[in-house]
KEGUPA-982710 format. One record per residue (C-alpha): x, y, z. Coordinates in Angstrom, 3 decimals. Each point is the difference from the previous one (the first is absolute). Last residue first. Example, Ala and Ser with C-alpha at 12.3 -4.5 7.8 and 13.67 -1.06 7.14 Angstrom:
<nodes>
NODE        u        v        w
NODE   13.670   -1.060    7.140
NODE   -1.370   -3.440    0.660
</nodes>
This chain:
<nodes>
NODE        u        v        w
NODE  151.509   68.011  143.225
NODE    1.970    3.191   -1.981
NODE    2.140    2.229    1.634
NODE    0.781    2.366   -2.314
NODE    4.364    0.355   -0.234
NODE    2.502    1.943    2.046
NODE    3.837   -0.626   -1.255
NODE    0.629    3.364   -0.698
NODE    4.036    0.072   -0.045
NODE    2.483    1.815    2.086
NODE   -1.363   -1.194    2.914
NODE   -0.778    3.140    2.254
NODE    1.985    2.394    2.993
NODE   -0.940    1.899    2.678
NODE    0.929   -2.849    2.608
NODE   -1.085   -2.989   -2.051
NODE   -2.680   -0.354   -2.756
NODE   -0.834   -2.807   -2.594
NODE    2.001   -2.635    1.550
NODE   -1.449   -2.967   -2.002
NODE   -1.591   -2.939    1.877
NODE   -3.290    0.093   -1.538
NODE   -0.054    3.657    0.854
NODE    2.141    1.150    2.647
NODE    0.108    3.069    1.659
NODE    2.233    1.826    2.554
NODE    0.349    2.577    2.272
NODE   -3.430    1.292    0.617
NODE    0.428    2.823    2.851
NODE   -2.100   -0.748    2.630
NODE   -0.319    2.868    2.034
NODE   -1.322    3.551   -1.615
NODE    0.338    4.072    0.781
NODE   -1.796    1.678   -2.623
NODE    1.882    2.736   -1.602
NODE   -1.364   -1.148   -3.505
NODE   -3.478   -2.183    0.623
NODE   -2.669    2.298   -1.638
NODE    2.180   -1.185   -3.195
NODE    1.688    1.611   -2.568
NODE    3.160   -1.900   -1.479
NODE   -1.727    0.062   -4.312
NODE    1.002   -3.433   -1.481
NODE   -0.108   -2.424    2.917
NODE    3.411   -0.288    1.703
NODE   -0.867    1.070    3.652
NODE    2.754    0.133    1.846
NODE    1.569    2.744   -1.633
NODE   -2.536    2.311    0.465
NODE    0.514   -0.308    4.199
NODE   -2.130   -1.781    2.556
NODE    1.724   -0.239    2.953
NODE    1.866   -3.434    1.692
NODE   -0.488   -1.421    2.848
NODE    1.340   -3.632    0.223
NODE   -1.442   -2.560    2.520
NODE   -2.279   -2.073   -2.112
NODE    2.439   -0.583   -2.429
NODE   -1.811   -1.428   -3.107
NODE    0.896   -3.039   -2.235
NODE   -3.247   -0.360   -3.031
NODE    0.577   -3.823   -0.748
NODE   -1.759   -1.464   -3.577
NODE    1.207   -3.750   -0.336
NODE   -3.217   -0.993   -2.295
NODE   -2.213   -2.197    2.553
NODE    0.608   -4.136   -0.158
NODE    0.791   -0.329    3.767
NODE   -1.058    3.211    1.900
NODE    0.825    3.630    0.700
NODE   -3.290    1.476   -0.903
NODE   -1.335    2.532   -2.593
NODE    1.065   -2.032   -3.412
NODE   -0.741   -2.625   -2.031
NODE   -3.257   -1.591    1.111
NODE   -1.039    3.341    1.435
NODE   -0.010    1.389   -3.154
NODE   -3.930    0.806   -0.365
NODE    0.508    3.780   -0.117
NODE   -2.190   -0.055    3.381
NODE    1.955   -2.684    1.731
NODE    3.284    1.005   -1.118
NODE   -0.890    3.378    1.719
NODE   -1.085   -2.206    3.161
NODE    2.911   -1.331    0.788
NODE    3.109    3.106   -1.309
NODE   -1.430    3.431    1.541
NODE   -2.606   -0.942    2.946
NODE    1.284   -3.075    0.872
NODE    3.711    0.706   -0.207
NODE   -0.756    3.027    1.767
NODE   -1.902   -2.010    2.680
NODE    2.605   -2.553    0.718
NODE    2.379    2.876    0.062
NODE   -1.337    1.796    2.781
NODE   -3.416    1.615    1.386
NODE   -0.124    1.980    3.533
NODE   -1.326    3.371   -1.331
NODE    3.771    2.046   -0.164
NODE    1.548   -3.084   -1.764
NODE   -2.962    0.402   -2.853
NODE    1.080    3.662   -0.649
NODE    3.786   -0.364   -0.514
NODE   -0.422   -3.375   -2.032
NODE   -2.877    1.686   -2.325
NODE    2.389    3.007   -1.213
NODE    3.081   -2.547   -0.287
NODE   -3.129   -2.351   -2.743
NODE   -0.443    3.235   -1.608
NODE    3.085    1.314   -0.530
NODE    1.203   -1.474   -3.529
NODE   -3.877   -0.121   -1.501
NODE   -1.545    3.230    1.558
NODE   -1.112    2.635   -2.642
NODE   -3.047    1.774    0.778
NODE   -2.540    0.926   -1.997
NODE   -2.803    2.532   -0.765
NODE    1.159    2.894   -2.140
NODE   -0.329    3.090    0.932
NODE   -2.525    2.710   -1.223
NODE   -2.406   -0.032    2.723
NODE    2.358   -0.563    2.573
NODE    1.437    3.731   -0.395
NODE    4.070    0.188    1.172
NODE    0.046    2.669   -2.994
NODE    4.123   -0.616   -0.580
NODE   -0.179   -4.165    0.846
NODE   -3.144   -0.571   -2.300
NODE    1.024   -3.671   -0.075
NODE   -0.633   -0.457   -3.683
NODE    3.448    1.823    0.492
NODE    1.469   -2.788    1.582
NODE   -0.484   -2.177   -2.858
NODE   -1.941   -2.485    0.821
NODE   -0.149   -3.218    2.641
NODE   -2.689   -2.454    1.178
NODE    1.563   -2.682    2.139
NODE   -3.734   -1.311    1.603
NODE    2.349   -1.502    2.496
NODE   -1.008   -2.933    1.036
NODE   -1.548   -1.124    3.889
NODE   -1.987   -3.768    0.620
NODE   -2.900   -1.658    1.526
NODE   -1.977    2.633    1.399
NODE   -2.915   -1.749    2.373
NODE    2.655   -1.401    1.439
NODE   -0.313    1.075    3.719
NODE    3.986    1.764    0.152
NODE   -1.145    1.134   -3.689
NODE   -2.819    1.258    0.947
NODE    1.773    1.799    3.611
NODE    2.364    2.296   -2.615
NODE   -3.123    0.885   -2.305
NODE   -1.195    1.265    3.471
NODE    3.109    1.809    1.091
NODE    0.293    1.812   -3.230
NODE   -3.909    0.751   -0.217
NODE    1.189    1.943    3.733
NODE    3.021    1.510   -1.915
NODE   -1.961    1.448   -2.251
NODE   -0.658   -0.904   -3.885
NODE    2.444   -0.227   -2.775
NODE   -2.517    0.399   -3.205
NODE   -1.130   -2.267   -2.125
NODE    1.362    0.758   -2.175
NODE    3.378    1.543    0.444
NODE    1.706    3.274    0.659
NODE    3.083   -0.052    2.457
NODE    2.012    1.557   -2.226
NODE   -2.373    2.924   -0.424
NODE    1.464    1.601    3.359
NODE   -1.752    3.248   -0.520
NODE   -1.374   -0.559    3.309
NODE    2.094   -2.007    2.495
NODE   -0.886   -2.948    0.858
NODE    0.095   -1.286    3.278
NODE   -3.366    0.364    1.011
NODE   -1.121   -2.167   -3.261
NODE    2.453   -3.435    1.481
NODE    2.639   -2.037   -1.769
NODE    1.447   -3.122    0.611
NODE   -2.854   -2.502    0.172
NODE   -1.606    2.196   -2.974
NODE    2.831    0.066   -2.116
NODE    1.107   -3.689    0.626
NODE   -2.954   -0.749   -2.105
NODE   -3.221   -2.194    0.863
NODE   -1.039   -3.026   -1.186
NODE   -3.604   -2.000    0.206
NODE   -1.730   -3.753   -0.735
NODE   -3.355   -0.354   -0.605
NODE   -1.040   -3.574   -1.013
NODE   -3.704    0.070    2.098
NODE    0.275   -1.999    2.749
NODE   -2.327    1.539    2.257
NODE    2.592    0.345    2.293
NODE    1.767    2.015   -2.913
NODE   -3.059    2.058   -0.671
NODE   -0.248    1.344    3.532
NODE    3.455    0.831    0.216
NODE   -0.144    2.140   -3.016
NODE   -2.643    1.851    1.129
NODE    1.478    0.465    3.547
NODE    3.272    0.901   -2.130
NODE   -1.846    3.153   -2.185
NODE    0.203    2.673    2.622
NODE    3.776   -0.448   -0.214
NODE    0.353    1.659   -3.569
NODE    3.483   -0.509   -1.776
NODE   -0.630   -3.189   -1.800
NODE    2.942   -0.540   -2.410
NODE   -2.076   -2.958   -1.781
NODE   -2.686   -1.252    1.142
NODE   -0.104   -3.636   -1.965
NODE   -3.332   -1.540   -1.201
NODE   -0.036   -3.732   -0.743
NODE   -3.459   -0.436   -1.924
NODE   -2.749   -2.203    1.436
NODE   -2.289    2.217   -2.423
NODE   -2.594    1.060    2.696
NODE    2.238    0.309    3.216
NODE    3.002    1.080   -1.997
NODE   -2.798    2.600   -1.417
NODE   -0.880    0.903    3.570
NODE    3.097    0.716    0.961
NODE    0.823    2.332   -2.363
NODE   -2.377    2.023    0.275
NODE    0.336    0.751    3.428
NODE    3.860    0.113   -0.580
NODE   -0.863    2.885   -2.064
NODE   -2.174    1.717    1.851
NODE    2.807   -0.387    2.952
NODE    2.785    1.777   -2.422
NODE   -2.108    2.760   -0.814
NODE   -1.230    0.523    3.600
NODE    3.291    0.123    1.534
NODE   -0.161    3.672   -1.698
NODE    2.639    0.447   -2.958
NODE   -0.446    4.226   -0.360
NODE    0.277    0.569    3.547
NODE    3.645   -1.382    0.094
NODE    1.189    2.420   -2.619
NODE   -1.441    2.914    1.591
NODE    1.683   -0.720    3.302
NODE    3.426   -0.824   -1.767
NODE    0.075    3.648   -1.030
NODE    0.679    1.666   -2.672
NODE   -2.983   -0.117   -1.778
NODE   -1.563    2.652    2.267
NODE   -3.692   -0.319   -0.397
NODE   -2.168    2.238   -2.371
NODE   -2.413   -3.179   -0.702
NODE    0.780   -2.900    2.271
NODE   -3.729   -0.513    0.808
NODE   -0.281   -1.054   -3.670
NODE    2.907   -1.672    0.185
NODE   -1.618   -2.478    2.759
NODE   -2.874   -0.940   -1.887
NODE    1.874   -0.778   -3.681
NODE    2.286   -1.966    2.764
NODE   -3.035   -1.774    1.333
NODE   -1.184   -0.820   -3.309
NODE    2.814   -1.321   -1.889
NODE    0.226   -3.717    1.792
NODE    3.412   -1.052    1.754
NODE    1.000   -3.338    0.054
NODE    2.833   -0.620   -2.468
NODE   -0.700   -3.564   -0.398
NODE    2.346   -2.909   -0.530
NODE   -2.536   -3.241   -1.601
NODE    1.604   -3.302    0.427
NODE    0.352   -2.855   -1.888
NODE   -2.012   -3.290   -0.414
NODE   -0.721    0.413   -3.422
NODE   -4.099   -0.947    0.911
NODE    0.246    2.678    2.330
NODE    1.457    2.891   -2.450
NODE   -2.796   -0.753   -2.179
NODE   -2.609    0.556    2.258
NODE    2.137    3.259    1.494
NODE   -0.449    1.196   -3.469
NODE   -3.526    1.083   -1.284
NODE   -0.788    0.909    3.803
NODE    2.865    1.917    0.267
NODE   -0.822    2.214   -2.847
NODE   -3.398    0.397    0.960
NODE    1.101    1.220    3.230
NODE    2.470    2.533   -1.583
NODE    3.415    0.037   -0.918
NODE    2.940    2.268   -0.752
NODE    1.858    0.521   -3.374
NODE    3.286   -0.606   -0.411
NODE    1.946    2.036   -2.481
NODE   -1.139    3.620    0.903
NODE    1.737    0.218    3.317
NODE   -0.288    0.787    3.499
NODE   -1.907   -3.506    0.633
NODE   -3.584    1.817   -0.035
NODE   -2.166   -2.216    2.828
NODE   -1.081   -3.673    0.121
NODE    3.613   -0.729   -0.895
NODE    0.595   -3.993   -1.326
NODE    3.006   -2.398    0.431
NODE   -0.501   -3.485   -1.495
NODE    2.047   -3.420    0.358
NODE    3.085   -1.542    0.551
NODE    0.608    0.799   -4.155
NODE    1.167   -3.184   -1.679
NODE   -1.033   -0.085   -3.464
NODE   -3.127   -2.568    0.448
NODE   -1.047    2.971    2.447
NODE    0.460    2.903   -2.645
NODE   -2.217   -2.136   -2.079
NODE   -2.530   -0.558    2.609
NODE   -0.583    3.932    1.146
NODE    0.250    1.302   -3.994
NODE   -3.645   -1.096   -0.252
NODE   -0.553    2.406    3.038
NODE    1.355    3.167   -1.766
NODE   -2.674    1.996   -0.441
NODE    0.634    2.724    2.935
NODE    3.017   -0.584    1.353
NODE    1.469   -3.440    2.122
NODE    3.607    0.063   -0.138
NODE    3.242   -2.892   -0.055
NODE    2.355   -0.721    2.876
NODE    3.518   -0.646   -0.819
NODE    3.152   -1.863    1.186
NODE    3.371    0.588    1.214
NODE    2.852   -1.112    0.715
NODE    3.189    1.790    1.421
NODE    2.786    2.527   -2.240
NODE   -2.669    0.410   -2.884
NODE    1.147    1.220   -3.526
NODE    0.548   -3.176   -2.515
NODE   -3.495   -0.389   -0.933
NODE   -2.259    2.752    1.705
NODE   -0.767    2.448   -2.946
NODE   -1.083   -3.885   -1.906
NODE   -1.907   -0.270    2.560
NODE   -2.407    3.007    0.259
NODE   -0.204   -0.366   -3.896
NODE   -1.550   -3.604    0.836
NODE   -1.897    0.957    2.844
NODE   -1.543    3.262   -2.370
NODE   -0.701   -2.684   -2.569
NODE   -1.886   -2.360    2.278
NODE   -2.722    2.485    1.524
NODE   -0.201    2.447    2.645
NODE    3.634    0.527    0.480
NODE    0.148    3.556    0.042
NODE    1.795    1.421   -3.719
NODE    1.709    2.432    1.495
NODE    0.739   -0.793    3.789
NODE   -1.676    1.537    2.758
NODE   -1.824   -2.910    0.504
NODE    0.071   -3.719   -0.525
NODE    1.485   -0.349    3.524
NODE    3.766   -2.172    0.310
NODE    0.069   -2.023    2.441
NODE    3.737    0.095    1.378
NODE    2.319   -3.240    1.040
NODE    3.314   -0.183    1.909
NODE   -0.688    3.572    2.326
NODE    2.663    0.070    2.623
NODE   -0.478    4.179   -0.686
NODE    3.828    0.089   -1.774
NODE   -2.098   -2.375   -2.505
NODE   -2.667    2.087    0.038
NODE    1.793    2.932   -1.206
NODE    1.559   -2.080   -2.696
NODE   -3.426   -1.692   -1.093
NODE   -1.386    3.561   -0.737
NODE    3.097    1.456   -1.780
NODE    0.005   -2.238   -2.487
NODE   -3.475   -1.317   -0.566
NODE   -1.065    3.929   -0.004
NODE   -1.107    3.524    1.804
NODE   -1.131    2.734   -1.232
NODE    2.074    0.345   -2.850
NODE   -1.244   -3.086   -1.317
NODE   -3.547    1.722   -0.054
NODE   -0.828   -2.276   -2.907
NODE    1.294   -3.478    0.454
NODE    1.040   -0.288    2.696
NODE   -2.168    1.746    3.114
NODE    1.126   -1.936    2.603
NODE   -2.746    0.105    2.316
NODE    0.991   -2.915    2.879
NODE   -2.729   -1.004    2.281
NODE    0.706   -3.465    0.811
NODE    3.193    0.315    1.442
NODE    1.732   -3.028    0.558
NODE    2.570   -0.356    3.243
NODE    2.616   -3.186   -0.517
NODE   -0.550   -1.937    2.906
NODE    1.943    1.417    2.870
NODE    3.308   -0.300    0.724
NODE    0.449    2.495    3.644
NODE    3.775    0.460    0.793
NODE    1.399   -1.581    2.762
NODE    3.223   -0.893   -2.246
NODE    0.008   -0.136   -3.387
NODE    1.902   -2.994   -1.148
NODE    0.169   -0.829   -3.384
NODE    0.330   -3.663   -0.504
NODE    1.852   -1.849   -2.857
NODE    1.829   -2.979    0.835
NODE   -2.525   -1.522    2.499
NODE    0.016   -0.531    3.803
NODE   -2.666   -0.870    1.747
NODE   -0.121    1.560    4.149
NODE   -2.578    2.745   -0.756
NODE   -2.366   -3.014   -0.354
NODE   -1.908   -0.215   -3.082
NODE   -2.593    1.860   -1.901
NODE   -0.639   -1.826   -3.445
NODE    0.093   -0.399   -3.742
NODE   -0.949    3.554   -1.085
NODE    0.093    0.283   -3.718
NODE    2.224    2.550   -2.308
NODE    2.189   -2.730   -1.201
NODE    0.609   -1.195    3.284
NODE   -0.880    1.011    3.388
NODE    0.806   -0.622    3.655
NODE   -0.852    2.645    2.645
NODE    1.711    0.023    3.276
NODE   -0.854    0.102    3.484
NODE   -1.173    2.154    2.879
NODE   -4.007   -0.284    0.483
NODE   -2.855    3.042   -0.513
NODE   -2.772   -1.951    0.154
NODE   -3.016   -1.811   -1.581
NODE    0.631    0.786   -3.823
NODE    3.913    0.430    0.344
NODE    1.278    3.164    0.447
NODE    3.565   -0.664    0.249
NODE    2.066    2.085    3.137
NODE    2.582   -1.826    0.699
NODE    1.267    0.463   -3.553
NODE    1.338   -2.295   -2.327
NODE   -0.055    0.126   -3.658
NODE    0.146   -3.074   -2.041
NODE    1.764   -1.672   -3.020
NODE   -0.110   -3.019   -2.000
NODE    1.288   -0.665   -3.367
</nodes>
C-alpha cells in the first residue's frame, strides 16, 4: 500500500521544496505536490525530512568488547541520531575483520540486533593482502587501514611497504582504501619534548599529535593513490595545514576524497578544559582557527563529507578521577547527537540543509558505495527519512543518548535540531524518545 510523509520542508537533491513523499514497500516512488491526497500520509509539518543520514565511521565493537559498545545499543543511539545506515570499522572489535571468518563471526553477532542498516568495512594489517579480494567478493565497502598504533593490540598498523603490497590490489577491486593518517614519528618526536609535562592538561595532549603527523601521512598517501590509481579516503581529518595538499591532488584528479567529524566543527582546544579527558580523540581537536578552516573546506569542497568516528568505552578507560591524557582512552561517542551538534554549528557559518544532507546522507552513500540505494530522496532509493526540527533547542542530557555507556564531551551542550523521527525502508524506527519494538535493520547489500 502506499504511503507518504509530507513536510514543506523535503530535502530533495536540488532544493529544499514543500511536498510529500510517496513510498511503498520500503521504496521511494515519488515527490508530489503537497496538494495529492492518499490514505496513509503522516504529516509533519515544517519540519526538515532529510535523506536518511549514514555514518560511515561507526566502531561498534561486537563481538569482543561488547561491553563497550554493540549492534544493539549502537544502531539505537543512531537511530534517535536520524542515522538509517552505520559503517561499521573492522576495529575495536575481537576478532577485527581482516579476513572472511572474522566478517562472518562479526555477522552472525549482528543478525537479529540492529534498529537501522548497516554495513561493514573490512582491514588492511600487516600480511593480510590475499585476504583483501575475498573479503571484497563477501561484501565489505572496502578497506580501513592506521599508519600509526590503533590503541589496541588486535589491528596492527601499516607501513609503506605494506601499502604498496596492497593498494595494487585494492585498485583492481575497485574499492576504497580509509586511512588513519597519522605517521609514528612526529608523535615519538613530540613526547620526547613532552617529558615531565603536566598530563592534565589539554595543552599537553594537543602537543603530542602535531599537524605534522597527520600531513606526513597524507603526503604519503597521496602519492601512492597517484602511483597505484588507488581510491584513498581521509578519514576524520583534523589537521587544516593538510587541505592545500589535498586540494592540489583533487584538481589533479587524483581519487581523494575526505571527512571530517562533528567533533572538530563543534569543538575548539581553547575551550577545553584540562583534565577534561572526554574530549580525547585522535587526532586531536585542534583550535578554533583549524576549526574555521576545516569549516571553509567543506564550504569549497575539498572535504566531501562529516561522520562521527563514534568511538566509545567504559567511562573509566576515560581516566575521569586522574584527568591525565596520557592514560585515557581516545574516543568519542557521537552517534544520537551528532548530526543536532552539526545543525547548530553549520547555521552559525551560512550553510543549511542542502548542505547537511550533502555532507552527512549524499556523499556517505557515495563512499560506502550505496548510493544506488540509499543517500538521496529519489525514485527507486530505499525509503530512509531522518525528520529533524530545526527550530527546537534542546540540551544534551544522559538520557538522550542511548549508546551503552551516556558519557559524551557533548552532555550540557546546548543543541537545535532535535531528530524526531526515523524511518528505515518505510518503518518507524524512532519517534519522540521512543523505538520500534522490533529490530528490523538489516546489511545493506548492492
Amino acid at each position: 500500500m502506499k504511503q507518504g510523509i509530507r513536510s514543506k520542508n523535503i530535502v530533495a537533491p536540488e532544493k529544499v521544496r514543500p511536498g510529500i513523499v510517496l513510498f511503498e514497500d520500503g521504496k521511494i516512488l515519488e515527490v508530489v505536490s503537497d496538494a495529492f491526497q492518499a490514505a496513509e500520509i503522516l504529516d509533519v509539518g515544517e519540519r526538515l525530512v532529510f535523506p536518511g543520514f549514514i555514518d560511515v565511521h561507526t566502531h561498534i565493537n561486537e563481538p569482543g568488547r561488547t561491553h563497550w559498545e554493540g549492534f544493539e545499543t549502537a544502531t539505537r543511539a543512531a537511530a534517535a541520531g536520524g542515522f538509517t545506515c552505520v559503517v561499521d570499522m573492522p576495529l575495536n572489535s575481537i576478532p577485527s575483520t581482516t579476513d572472511v571468518a572474522a566478517l562472518t563471526e562479526k555477522r552472525t553477532s549482528a543478525r537479529g540486533k540492529a534498529l537501522v542498516d548497516y554495513a561493514f568495512w573490512g582491514g588492511v594489517v600487516p600480511g593480510n593482502s590475499a585476504e583483501l579480494g575475498p573479503l571484497a567478493d563477501a561484501g565489505v565497502r572496502g578497506f580501513k587501514c592506521f599508519l600509526i598504533h590503533p590503541g589496541t593490540e588486535e589491528f596492527a598498523m601499516v607501513m609503506e611497504p605494506d601499502l604498496r603490497c596492497a593498494m595494487p590490489k585494492i585498485a583492481k577491486l575497485g574499492l576504497p582504501l580509509l586511512a588513519h593518517a597519522e605517521v609514528p614519528e612526529p608523535v615519538s618526536e613530540a613526547a620526547a619534548k613532552l617529558q615531565g609535562s603536566d598530563w592534565r592538561r589539554y595543552a599537553t595532549y594537543l602537543a603530542s599529535r602535531p599537524e605534522t603527523a597527520e600531513t606526513e601521512a597524507i603526503r604519503l598517501l597521496i602519492a601512492l593513490s597517484e602511483e597505484t590509481g588507488c581510491r584513498v579516503h581521509i578519514v576524520h581529518l583534523s589537521a587544516a595545514s593538510a587541505i592545500p595538499m589535498l586540494a592540489r591532488a583533487r584538481s589533479a584528479g587524483l581519487p581523494i576524497t575526505v571527512e571530517t567529524c562533528s567533533h572538530y566543527l563543534f569543538f575548539d582546544a581553547e575551550s577545553i578544559p584540562d583534565g577534561a579527558t572526554q574530549f580525547k580523540c585522535a587526532p586531536p581537536i585542534r583550535g578554533y582557527k583549524n576549526r574555521d578552516a576545516l569549516w571553509q573546506a567543506l564550504g569549497d569542497g575539498v572535504i566531501d563529507m562529516i561522520a562521527t568516528d563514534h568511538s566509545p568505552c567504559p567511562p573509566e578507560l576515560k581516566c575521569v578521577e586522574s584527568g591525565r591524557f596520557s592514560e585515557a582512552w581516545g574516543g568519542i561517542s557521537s552517534l544520537s547527537i551528532a548530526v543536532p551538534a552539526t545543525w547548530t554549528a553549520l547555521r552559525s557559518r551560512g550553510f543549511a540543509a542542502l548542505e547537511l544532507a550533502r555532507w552527512m546522507s549524499e556523499q556517505p552513500a557515495l563512499l560506502a558505495g550505496l548510493s544506488g540505494r540509499k543517500g538521496r530522496i529519489a525514485p527507486g532509493l530505499d525509503a530512509d527519512f531522518a525528520v529533524l526540527d530545526p527550530q527546537s533547542i534542546f540540551q544534551v542530557t544522559p538520557e538522550r543518548l542511548h549508546f551503552r555507556h551516556a558519557y559524551s564531551p557533548y552532555l550540557g551542550q546546548h543543541l537545535s535540531g532535535e531528530s524526531v523521527m526515523t524511518i528505515v525502508r518505510g518503518e518507524t524506527v524512532f519517534e519522540n524518545g521512543r523505538f520500534a519494538s522490533s529490530n528490523r535493520g538489516r546489511e545493506v547489500s548492492v
